[in-house]
N, C-alpha and C positions, 0 to 999 in steps of 0.2 A: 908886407906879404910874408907869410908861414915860410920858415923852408922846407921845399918840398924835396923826395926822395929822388933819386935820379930815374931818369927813363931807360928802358932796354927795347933794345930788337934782335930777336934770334928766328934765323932762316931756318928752312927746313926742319919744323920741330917735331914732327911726327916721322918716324921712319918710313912706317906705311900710312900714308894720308887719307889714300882712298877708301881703306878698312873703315876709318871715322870718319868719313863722306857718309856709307854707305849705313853705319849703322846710325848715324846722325837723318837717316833719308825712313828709318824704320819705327823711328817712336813717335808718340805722340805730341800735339803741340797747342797752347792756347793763345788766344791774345793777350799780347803783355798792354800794359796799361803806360807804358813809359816811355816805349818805343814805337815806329810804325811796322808793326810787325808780329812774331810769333816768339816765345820761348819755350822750348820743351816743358811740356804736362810737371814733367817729376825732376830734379836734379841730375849729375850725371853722378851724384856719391848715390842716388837709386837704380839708376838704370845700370851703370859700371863702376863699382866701388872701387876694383882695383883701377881701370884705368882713369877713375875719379882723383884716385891720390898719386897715380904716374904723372899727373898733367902738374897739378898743384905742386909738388916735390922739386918737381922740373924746374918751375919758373921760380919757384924759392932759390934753388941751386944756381939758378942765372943772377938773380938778382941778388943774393948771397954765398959767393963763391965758395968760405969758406964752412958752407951747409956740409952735413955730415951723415951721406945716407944711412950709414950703418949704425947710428944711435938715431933714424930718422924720426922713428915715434916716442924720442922725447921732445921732439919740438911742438912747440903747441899752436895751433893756431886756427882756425873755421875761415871756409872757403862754402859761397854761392859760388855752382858751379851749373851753366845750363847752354844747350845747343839753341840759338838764334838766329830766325830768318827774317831777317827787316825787305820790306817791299819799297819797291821805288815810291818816293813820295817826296815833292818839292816841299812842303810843310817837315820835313824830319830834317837834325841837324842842328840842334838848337843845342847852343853853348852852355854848358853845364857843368858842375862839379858836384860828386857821390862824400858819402861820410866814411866809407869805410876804408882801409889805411892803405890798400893797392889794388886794382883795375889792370887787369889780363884779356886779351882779345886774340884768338887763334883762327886767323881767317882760312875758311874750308872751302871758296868758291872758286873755280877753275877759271884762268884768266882773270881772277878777279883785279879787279882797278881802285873799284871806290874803297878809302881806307880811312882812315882818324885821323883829326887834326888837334893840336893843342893849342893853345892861346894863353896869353894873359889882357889885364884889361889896360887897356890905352892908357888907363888914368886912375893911377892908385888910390885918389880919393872918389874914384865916382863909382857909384854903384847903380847895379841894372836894376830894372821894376820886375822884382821876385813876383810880382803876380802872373808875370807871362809865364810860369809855372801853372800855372790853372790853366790857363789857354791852352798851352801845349798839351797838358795831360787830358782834359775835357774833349780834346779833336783826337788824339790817337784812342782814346774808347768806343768815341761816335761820331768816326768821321767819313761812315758808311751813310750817316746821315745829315751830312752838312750838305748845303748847295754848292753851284760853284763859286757864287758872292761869298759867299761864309769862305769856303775855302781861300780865296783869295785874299781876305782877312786877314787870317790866319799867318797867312806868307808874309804879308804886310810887314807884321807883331814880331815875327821873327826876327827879319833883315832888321826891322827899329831896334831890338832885343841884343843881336850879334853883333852890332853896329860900336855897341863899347869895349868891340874887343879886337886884339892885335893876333893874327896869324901865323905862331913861330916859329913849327914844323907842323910836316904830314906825313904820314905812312900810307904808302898806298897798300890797298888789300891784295896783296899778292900771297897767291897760295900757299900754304903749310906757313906761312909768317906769324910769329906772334910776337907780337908789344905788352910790355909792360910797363905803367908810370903811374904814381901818385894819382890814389882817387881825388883828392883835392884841388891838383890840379885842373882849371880849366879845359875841356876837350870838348869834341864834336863830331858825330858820327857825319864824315863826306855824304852828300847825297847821289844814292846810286839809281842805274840807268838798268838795273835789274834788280832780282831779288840775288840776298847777299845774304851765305850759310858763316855762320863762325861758330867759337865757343868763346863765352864769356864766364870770365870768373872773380870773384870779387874777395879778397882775403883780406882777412881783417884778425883782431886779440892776437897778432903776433906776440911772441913772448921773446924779447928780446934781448933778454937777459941770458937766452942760449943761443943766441947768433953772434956769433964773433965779426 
């Protein structure tokens, strides 16, 4: 197993949260093909470029103490940064790891509950059937058009899917909360009992030769 970077959780990360509830409630949004749900139409470096690089800045500074705001824009590095609203769906959830070098989640839902889980797999030499990757991403495109046997399917392929993997912590989505942990590591969106607003950001080409 790679080693992976350490995980972070910092409470209260937005001062005013409602403010990015609210403008998070005024953009556009389409279906993401990855998830069961929506991501903003554009970026948040389109929609708020300042408060694009407040957020990103942030969780570098958490996860790099000694980040150094006042020489900030020589640090280099690109950030996927977008507002997402995942809908309930017992098909979502599926244990997965990104390529890019860190994975940020700023949950914006009031009262929220359902939150991320990370894992590893039970058994370091066994590996899961990479196809249920087609499955999954085939039913969150058109899974306005599955039946309910299909769907149940689906659920099936999952639990077989999750089933090689161990549950090692959870964050639950409590408001203004954000996590941050290695994209590589194993993780899983909890399956929610509503629709659930966040911000997701994904950084990646750190230059780490200016992080101390």
């Amino acid at each position: 197993m790679p080693n992976l970077s350490p995980t972070f959780c910092e409470d209260n990360f937005f001062d005013e949260p409602d403010k990015i509830v609210r403008l998070a409630n005024e953009v556009s949004y389409k279906q993401a093909e990855v998830i069961s749900g929506f991501r903003s139409t554009d970026s948040l470096q389109i929609i708020d470029k300042d408060l694009n690089k407040y957020i990103n800045n942030k969780i570098l500074k958490i996860v790099y103490p000694s980040f150094n705001f006042e020489t900030v824009d020589n640090i280099q590095f690109s950030a996927r940064t977008h507002f997402q609203k995942s809908s309930a769906d017992l098909n979502d959830g599926w244990v997965h790891r990104d390529d890019e070098t860190l994975t940020a989640i700023i949950y914006l839902t009031p009262d929220g509950t359902s939150g991320t889980s990370l894992f590893s797999l039970k058994k370091e030499y066994v590996r899961p059937d990479f196809t249920a990757g087609k499955i999954k991403y085939d039913y969150f495109k058109n899974k306005d058009k599955y039946t309910d046997e299909e769907k149940k399917n689906v659920f099936e392929k999952k639990l077989k899917h999750n089933d090689h993997f161990i549950k090692d912590v959870n964050f639950s989505g409590k408001f203004n909360r954000m996590i941050c942990f290695d994209s590589k590591r194993w993780h899983a969106a909890e399956v929610c009992d509503k629709e659930r607003l966040v911000i997701i950001s994904f950084i990646d080409n750190l230059q780490k030769s200016n992080i101390k």
